[in-house]
C-alpha positions as a Python dict, from the first residue, in 0.01 Angstrom:
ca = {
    (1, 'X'): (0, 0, 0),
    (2, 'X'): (352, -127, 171),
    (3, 'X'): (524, 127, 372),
    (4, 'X'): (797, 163, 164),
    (5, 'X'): (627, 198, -189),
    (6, 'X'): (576, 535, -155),
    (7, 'X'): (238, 599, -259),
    (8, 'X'): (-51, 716, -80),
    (9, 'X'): (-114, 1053, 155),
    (10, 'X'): (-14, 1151, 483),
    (11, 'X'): (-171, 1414, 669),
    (12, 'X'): (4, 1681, 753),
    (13, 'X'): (-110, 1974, 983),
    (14, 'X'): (-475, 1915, 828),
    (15, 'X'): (-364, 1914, 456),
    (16, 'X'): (-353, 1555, 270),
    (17, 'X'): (65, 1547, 157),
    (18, 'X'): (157, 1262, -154),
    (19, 'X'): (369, 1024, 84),
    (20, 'X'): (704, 1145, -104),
    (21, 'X'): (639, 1499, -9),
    (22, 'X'): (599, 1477, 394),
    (23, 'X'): (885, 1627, 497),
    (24, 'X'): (1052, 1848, 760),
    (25, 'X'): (1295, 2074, 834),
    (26, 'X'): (1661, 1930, 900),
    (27, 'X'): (1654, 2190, 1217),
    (28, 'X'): (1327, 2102, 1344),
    (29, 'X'): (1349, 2048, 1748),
    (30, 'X'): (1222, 1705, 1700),
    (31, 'X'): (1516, 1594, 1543),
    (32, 'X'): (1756, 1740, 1798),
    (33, 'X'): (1602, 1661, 2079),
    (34, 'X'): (1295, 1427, 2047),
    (35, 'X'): (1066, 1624, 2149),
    (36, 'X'): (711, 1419, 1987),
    (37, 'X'): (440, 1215, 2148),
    (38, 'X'): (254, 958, 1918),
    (39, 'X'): (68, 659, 1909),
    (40, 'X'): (14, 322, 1716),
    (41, 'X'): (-319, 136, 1667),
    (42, 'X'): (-440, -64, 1357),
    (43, 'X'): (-744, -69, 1147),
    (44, 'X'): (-894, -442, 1116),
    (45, 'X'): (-1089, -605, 845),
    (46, 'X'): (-1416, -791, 990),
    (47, 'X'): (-1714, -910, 919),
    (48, 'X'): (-1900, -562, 915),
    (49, 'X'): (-1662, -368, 745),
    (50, 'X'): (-1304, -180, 860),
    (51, 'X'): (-1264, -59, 1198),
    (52, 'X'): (-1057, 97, 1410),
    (53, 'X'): (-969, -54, 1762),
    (54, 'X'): (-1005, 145, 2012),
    (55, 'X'): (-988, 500, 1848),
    (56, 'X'): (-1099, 692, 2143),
    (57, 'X'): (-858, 561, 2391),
    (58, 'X'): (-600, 589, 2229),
    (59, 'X'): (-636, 945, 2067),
    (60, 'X'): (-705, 1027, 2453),
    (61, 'X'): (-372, 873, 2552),
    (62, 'X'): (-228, 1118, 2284),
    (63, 'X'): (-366, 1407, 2413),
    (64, 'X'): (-259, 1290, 2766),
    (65, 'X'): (107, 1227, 2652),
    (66, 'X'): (104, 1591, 2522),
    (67, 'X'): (-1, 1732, 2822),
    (68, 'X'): (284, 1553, 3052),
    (69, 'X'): (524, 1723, 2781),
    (70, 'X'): (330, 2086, 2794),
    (71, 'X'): (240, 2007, 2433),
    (72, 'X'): (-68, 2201, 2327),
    (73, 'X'): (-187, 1976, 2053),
    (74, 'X'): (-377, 2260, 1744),
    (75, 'X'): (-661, 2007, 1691),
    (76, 'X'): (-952, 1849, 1916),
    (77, 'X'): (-940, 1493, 1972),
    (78, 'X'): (-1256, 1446, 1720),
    (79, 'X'): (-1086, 1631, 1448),
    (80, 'X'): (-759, 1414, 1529),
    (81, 'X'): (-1036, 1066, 1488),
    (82, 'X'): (-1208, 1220, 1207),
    (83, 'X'): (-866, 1252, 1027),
    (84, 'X'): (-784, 900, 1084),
    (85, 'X'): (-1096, 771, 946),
    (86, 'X'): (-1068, 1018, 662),
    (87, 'X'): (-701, 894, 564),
    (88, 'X'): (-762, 525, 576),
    (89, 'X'): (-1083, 605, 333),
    (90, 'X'): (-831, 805, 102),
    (91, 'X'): (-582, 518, 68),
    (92, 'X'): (-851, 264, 9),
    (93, 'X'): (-743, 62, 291),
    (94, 'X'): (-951, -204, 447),
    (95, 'X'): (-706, -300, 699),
    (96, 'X'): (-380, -102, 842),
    (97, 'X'): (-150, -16, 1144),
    (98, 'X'): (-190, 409, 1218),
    (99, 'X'): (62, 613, 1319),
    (100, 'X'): (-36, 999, 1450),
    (101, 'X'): (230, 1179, 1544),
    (102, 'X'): (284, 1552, 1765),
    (103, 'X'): (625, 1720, 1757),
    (104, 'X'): (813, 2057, 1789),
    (105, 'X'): (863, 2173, 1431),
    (106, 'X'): (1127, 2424, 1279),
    (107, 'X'): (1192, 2759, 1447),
    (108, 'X'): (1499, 2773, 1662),
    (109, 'X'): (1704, 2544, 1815),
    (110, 'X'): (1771, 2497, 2204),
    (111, 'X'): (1694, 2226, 2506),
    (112, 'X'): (1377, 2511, 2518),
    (113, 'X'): (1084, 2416, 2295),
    (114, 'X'): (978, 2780, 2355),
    (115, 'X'): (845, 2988, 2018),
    (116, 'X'): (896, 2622, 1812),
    (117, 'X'): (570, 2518, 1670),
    (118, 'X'): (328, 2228, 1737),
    (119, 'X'): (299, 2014, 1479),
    (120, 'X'): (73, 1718, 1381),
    (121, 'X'): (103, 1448, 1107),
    (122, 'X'): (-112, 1103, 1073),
    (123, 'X'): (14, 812, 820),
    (124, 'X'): (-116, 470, 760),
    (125, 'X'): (19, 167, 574),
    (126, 'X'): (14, -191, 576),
    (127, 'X'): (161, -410, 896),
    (128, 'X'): (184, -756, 965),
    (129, 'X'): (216, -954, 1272),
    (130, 'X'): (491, -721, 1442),
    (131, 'X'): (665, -1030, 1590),
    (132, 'X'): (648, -1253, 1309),
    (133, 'X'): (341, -1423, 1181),
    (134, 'X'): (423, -1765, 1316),
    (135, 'X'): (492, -1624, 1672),
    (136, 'X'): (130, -1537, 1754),
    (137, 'X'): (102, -1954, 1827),
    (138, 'X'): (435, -2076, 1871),
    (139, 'X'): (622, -1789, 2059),
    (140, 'X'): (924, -1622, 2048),
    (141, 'X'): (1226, -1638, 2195),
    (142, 'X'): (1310, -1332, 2428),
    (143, 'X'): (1612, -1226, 2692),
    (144, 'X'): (1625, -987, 3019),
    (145, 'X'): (1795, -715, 2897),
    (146, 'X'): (2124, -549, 3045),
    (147, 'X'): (1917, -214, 3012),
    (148, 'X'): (1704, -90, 3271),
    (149, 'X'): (1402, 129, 3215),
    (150, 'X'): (1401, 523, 3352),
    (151, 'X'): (1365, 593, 3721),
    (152, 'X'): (1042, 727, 3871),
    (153, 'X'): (1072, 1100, 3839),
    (154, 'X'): (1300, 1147, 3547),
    (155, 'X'): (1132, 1027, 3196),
    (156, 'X'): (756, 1026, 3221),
    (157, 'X'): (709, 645, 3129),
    (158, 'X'): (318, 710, 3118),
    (159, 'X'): (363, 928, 2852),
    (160, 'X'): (423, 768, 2486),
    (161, 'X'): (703, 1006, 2373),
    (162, 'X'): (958, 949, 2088),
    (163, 'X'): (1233, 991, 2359),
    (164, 'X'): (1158, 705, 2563),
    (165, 'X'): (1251, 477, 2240),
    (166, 'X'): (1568, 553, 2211),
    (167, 'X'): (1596, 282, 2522),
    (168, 'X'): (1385, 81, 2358),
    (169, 'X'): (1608, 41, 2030),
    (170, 'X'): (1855, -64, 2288),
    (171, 'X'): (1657, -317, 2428),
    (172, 'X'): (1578, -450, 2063),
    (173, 'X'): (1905, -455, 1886),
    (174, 'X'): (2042, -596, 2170),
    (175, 'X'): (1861, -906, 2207),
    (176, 'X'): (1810, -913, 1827),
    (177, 'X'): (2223, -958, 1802),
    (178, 'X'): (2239, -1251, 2065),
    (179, 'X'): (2015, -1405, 1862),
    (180, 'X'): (1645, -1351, 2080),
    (181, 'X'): (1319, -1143, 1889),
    (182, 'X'): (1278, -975, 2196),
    (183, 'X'): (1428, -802, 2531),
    (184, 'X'): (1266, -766, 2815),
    (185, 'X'): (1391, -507, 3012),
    (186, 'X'): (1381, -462, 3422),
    (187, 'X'): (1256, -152, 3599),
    (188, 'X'): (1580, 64, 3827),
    (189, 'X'): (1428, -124, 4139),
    (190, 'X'): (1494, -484, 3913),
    (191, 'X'): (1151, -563, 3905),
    (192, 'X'): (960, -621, 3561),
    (193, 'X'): (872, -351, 3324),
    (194, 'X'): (815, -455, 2982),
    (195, 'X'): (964, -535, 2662),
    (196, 'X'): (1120, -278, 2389),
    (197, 'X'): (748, -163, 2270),
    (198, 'X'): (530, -409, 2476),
    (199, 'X'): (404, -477, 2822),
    (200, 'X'): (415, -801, 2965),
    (201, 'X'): (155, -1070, 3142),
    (202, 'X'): (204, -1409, 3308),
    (203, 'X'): (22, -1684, 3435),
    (204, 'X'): (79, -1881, 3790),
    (205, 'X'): (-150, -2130, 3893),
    (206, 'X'): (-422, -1942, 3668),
    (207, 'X'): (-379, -1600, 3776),
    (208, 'X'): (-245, -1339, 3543),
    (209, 'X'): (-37, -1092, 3650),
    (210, 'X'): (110, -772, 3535),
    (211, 'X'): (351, -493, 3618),
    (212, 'X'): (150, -191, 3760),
    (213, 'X'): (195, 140, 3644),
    (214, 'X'): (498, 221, 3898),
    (215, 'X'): (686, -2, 3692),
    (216, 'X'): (799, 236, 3430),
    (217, 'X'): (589, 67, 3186),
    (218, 'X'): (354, 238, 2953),
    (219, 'X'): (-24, 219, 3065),
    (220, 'X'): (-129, -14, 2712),
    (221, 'X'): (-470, 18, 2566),
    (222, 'X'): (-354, -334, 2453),
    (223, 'X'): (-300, -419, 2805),
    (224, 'X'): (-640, -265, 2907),
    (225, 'X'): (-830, -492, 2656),
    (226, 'X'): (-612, -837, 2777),
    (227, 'X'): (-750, -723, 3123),
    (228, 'X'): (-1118, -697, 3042),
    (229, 'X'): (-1145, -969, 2821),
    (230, 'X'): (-951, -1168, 3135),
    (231, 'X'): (-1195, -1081, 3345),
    (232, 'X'): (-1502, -1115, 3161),
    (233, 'X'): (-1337, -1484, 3114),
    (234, 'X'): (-1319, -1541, 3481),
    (235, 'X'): (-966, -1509, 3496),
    (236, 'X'): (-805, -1310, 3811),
    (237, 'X'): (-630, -1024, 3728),
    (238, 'X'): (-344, -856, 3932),
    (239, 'X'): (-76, -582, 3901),
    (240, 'X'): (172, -587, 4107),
    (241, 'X'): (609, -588, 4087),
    (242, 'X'): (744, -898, 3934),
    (243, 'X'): (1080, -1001, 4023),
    (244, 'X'): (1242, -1077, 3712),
    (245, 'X'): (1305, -1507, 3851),
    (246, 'X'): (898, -1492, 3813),
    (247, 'X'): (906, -1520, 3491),
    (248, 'X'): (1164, -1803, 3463),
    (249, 'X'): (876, -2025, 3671),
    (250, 'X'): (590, -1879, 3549),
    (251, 'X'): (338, -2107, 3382),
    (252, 'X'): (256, -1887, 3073),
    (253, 'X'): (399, -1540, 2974),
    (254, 'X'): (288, -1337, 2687),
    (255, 'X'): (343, -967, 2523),
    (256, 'X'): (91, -693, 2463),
    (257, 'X'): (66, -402, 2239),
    (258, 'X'): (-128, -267, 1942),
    (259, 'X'): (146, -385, 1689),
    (260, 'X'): (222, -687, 1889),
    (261, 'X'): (-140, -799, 1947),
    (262, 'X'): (-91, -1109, 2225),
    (263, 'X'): (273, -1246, 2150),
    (264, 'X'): (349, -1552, 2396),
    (265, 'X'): (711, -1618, 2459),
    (266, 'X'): (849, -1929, 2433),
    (267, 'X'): (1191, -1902, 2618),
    (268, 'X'): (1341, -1631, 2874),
    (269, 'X'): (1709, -1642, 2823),
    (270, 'X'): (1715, -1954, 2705),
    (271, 'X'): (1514, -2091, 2988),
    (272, 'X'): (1146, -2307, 2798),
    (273, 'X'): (857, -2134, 2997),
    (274, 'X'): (534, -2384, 3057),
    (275, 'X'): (587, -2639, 2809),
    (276, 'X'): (743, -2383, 2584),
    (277, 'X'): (534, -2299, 2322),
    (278, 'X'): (149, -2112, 2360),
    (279, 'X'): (-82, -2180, 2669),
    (280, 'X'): (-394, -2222, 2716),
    (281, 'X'): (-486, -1921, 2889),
    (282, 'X'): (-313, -1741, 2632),
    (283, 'X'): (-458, -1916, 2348),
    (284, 'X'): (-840, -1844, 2524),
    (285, 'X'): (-698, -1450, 2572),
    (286, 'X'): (-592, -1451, 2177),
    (287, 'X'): (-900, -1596, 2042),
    (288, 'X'): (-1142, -1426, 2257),
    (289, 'X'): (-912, -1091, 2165),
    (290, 'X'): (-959, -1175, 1778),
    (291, 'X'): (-1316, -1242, 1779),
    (292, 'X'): (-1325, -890, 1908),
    (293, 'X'): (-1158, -760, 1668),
    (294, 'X'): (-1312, -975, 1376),
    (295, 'X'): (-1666, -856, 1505),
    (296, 'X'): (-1753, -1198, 1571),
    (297, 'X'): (-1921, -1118, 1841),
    (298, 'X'): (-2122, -826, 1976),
    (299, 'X'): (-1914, -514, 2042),
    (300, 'X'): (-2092, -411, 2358),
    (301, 'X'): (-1796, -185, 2530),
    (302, 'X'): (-1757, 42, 2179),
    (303, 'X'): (-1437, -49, 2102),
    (304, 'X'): (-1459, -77, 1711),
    (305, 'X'): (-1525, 245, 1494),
    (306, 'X'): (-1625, 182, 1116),
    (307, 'X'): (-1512, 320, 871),
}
C-alpha cells in the first residue's frame, strides 16, 4: 500500500476508518490553529519478522509532547502501541513508516482549546528513503538557511507539535528552490540547530558532536540511537553549540531522524565537506545502525517490537 492509493485503514479514536473515510471537521481547532502533537517511526522488515523501532520511546515522547501542550491524550501509552501493532497487522504490512497523531477536534473555535475535544488517529503506509535512496551513501547537498529556529521560551522545541513545522516547510522549500535537498537552519543565538525534520552530527578529528537540547532542536530517538551505537563503537560523543563555520571544516556531517535514518551531507552551501561524499565514521554509524534494525545482531537494549 502507497500513501496515495487510498486503500487500507486508519485508526481513528479506537475505531479502524477505510483510508477514504478519515476525515475531520473543516472547523476543527487543529486546522486553525495547529494545535496536534505526533510522531513518526517506521516498521522494518528483518530477519525475524516485522518490527517496530523503538515503539516505547517514541510513544513516550508523544505522551510527553502532549503534556508540554496540556493535551490529555484518552488512551494509555500501551493501548496507543497495541494500536500500532494492530494496524500494521490489518494492512498486511511487513515494512512501513507510522504516523500517530493527537489534536483538538471540532467544537468551537478560539486561540482557547478549552471544551474542544482530544482526538487521536494512527495511519501507516509505505516510505522510502526520505532523502532519496541514493543519498544514504553519496549525500546530499544542503544550505544554512535564512530562517532561524524559535527562541528559548516561546515554542516548546522539545515538544513534536504540528506548529513547529510550519518553520520547517520554510526551511525545506527554501533550500529545495535554490536548488539544495536540505536546509539547515541556525538557532536565535546563530549556533546550530538542525535541519527542516532532522538533527544534525559531525565529526572533527574523530569526535562526534551534536547540538544539545538548548539548541531548539528536537530531542531525536534517532539521535539517541546514533549516540549509543557511537559509543558502544568507541566513538566520543559530545553536545554542545556549534557555530554554524563548524560545519564548513568539519570532517564528516550527517542527518538523523526516523524518516531520514543517517543522511550524510555532501556540501554546505556549496562548500564539499571531508572529501565530499560519505565518511567513514558515518558509514561504521549506518551499518552498525542497519544491522540493528535488520536484527542482524542481538537486540540486547529492546529496541525492536515484533509484530
Amino acid at each position: 500500500m502507497g500513501f496515495d492509493d487510498g486503500k487500507g485503514k486508519i485508526w481513528m479514536n479506537g475505531e479502524l476508518i477505510d483510508w477514504k473515510d478519515a476525515k475531520i471537521h473543516v472547523l476543527s481547532h487543529v486546522i486553525h490553529y495547529g494545535s496536534a502533537v505526533f510522531e513518526g517511526l517506521r516498521c522494518y522488515k528483518t530477519k525475524k519478522g516485522s518490527a517496530i523501532f523503538r515503539l516505547k520511546d517514541h510513544t513516550r515522547r508523544l505522551f510527553n509532547s502532549a503534556k508540554i501542550y496540556r493535551i490529555n491524550i484518552p488512551y494509555t501509552e500501551e493501548e496507543i502501541n497495541q494500536a500500532i501493532i494492530d494496524l500494521i497487522r490489518i494492512n498486511k504490512l511487513d515494512e512501513c513508516y507510522i504516523r500517530p497523531i493527537v489534536y483538538r477536534g471540532y467544537k468551537q473555535l478560539g486561540v482557547s482549546p478549552k471544551g474542544c475535544p482530544i482526538d487521536v488517529a494512527i495511519a501507516v503506509w509505505h516510505w522510502g528513503a526520505y532523502l532519496g535512496e541514493e543519498a544514504l551513501e553519496n549525500g546530499v547537498p544542503v544550505c544554512i538557511s535564512s530562517w532561524n529556529r524559535s527562541a528559548p521560551n516561546t515554542a516548546p522545541a522539545m515538544a513534536k507539535a504540528a506548529s513547529n513545522y510550519m518553520s520547517g516547510q520554510l526551511i525545506k522549500m527554501e533550500a529545495m528552490e535554490h536548488g539544495y535537498v536540505e536546509g539547515i537552519a541556525l538557532d536565535v543565538y546563530g549556533h546550530v540547530s538542525e535541519g527542516s525534520g532532522e538533527n544534525i552530527f559531525m565529526v572533527r578529528n574523530g569526535v562526534l558532536i551534536t547540538p544539545s537540547f538548548g539548541a531548539s532542536i528536537l530531542a531525536g530517538i534517532t539521535r539517541n540511537t546514533v549516540k549509543v551505537l557511537a559509543e558502544e563503537l568507541g566513538i566520543e560523543v559530545r553536545e554542545q553549540m556549534i557555530p554554524r563555520e563548524a560545519l564548513y571544516i568539519a570532517d564528516e556531517v550527517f542527518f538523523t531522524g526516523s524518516a531520514a535514518e543517517i543522511t550524510p551531507i555532501s556540501s554546505i552551501d556549496k562548500i564539499p565537506i571531508g572529501s565530499g561524499k560519505r565518511g567513514p565514521i558515518t558509514k561504521k554509524l549506518q551499518e552498525k545502525f542497519f544491522a540493528v534494525l535488520q536484527d542482524e545482531e542481538e537486540d540486547k537494549r529492546g529496541w525492536l517490537t515484533y509484530i
